[in-house]
C-alpha positions in Angstrom: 108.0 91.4 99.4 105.0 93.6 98.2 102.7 91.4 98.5 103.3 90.4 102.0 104.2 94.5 103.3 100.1 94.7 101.5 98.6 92.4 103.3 100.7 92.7 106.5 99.8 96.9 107.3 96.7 96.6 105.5 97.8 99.0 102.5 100.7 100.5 100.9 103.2 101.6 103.5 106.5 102.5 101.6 108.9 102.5 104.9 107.3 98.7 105.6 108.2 97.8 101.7 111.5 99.5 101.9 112.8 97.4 104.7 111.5 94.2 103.6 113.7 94.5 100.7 116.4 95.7 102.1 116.4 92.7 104.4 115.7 90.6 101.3 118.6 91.9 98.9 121.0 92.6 102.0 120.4 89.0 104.1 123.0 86.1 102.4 120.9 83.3 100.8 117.7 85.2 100.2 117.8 85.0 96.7 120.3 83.3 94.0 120.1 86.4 91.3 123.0 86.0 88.9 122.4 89.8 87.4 121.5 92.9 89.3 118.8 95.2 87.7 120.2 98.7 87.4 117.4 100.0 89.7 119.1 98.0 92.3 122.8 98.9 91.5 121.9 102.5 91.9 119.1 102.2 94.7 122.3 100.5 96.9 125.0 102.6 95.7 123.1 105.4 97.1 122.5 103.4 100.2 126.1 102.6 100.8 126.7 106.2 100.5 124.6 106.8 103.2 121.4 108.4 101.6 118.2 106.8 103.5 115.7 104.5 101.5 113.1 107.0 100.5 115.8 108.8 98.7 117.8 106.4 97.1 115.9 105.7 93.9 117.8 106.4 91.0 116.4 108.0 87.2 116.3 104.9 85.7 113.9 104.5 82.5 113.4 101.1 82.1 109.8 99.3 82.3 110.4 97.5 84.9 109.5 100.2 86.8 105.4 99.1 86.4 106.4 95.5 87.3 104.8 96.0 90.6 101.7 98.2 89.5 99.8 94.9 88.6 100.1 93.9 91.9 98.9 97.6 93.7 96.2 98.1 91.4 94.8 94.6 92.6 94.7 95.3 96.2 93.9 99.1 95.7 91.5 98.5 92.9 87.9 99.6 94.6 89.9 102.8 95.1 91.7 104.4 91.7 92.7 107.6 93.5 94.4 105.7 96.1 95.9 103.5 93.5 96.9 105.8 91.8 98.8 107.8 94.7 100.2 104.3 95.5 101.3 103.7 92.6 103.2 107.1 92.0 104.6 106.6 95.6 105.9 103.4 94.8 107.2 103.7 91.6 109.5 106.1 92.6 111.2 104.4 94.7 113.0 102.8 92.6 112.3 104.9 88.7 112.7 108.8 89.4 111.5 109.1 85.7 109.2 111.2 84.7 108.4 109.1 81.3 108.3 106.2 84.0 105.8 107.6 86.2 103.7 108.9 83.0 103.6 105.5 82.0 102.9 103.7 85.3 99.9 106.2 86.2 98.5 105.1 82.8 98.8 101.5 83.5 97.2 101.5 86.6 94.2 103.5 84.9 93.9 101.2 82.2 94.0 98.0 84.9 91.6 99.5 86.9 88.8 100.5 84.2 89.7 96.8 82.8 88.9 95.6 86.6 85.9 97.5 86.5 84.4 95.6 83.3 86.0 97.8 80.4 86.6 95.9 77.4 90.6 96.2 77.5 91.2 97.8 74.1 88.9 100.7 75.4 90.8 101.1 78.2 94.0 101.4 76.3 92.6 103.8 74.0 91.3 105.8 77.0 94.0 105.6 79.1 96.9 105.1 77.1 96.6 106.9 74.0 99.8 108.8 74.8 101.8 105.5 74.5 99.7 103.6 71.7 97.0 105.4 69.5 93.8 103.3 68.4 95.1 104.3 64.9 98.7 102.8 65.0 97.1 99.9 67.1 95.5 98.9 63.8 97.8 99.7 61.7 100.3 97.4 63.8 97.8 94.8 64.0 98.2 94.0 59.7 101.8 93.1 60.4 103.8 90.4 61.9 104.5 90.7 66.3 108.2 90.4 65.5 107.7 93.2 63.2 105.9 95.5 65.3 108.3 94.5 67.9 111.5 94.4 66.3 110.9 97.6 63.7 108.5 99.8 65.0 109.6 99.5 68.8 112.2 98.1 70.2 112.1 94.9 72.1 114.7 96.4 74.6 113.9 97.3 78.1 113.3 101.4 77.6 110.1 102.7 78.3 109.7 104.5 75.3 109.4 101.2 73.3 108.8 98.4 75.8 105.4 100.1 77.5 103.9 101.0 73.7 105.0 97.3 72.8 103.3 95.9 76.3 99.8 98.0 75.4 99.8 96.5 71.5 100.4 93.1 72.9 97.7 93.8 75.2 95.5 95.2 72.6 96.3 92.2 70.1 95.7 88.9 72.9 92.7 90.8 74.5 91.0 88.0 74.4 93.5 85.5 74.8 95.5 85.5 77.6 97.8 82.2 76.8 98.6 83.7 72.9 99.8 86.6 74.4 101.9 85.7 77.2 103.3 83.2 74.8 103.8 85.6 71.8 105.5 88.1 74.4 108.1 85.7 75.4 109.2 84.7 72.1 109.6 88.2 71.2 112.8 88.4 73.3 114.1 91.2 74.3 113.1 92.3 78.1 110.4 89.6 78.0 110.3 89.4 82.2 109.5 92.9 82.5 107.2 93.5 79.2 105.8 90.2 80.4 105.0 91.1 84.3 103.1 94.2 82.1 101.1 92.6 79.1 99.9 89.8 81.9 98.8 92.2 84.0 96.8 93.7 81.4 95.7 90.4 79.5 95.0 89.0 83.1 92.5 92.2 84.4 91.1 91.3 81.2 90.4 87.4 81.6 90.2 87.1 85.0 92.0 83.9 87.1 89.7 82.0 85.2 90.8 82.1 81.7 94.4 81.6 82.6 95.7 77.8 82.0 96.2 76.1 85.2 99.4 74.8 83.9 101.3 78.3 83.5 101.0 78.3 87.7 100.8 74.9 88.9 104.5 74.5 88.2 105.4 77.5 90.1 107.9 77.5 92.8 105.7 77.8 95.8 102.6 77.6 93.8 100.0 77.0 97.0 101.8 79.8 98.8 101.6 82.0 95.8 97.9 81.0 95.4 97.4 81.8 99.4 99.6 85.0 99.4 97.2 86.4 96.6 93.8 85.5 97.7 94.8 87.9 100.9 96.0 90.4 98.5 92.3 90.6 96.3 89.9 90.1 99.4 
């Protein structure tokens, strides 16, 4: 739905977004979800009770929050303050968090210096040193992923673990994009959401290039996909 509001008005328009998904997630048969994020459970309880969109985002602290910011830093990325503003905009939305939004401005800082031709472990350390030090980064890197990501952070869906774990998978696979989407997901925990993340960054980082043909061929609606996201980098 982001993707297509983008490319449709030409930028980020927030009323545009809004309505696409409320079409989506209120039209029968749009989607087959068997579990409801609690973003959405509290974006349409306030809905039903009659709040309008812009104000129905609830203070949820969970990292899927920065699942879209991959996707606006992409199409905003020759601009970082607009980006950035985008971002911010967006974001809340759906996660009225402040730790949310601290960590969703940093991502889209680190993605865009990584865009730019920063090597991605500087961009962490610039960008993100609030969430994962150079220090600890090293430190992590002597132990197993399932410890760092099991007994230093939590593998759970909070943003106070899940974007520190995202940035040291990041900082780990910087140079290999299929290691780390693979380590991520058998890590467990909120792999979808920590994975949307530490692809984001791994993929600034490689470029389409470097990313095995085979992890998007078998996509449902793999050509549109492909089509859909040429319009959004051009």
């Amino acid at each position: 739905m982001l993707i297509e509001s983008l490319i449709a008005r030409g930028g980020y328009d927030a009323d545009d977004y809004l309505q696409r998904y409320l079409d989506f997630m209120l039209t029968p048969g749009r989607h087959r979800d068997t579990y409801v994020e609690e973003c959405h459970r509290k974006f349409f309880t306030a809905y039903a009770r009659g709040a309008p969109p812009r104000k129905c985002g609830g203070s949820d602290i969970h990292v899927g929050g920065l699942a879209h910011v991959g996707v606006l830093t992409a199409f905003c990325g020759s601009d970082p303050s607009t980006a950035r503003e985008a971002v911010r905009e967006h974001v809340e939305l759906t996660h009225r968090d402040p730790e949310v939004l601290k960590a969703a401005d940093a991502l889209v800082q680190i993605l865009g210096a990584a865009l730019a031709g920063a090597g991605l472990r500087e961009a962490i350390s610039a960008h993100g040193s609030d969430w994962l030090s150079r220090r600890a980064a090293e430190q992590w890197l002597r132990e197993q992923d399932d410890i760092v990501i099991g007994h230093r952070v939590s593998p759970a869906c909070y943003i106070a673990d899940a974007f520190p774990a995202s940035l040291y998978l990041a900082w780990k696979y910087a140079d290999d994009f299929e290691a780390g989407v693979i380590a991520n997901t058998n890590l467990g925990g909120d792999n979808c959401h920590r994975g949307a993340v530490v692809g984001a960054l791994l993929g600034a980082a490689a470029g389409t290039g470097q990313i095995p043909a085979r992890f998007c061929d078998g996509l449902r609606d793999a050509a549109a996909l492909r089509q859909q996201l040429h319009g959004l980098a051009v």
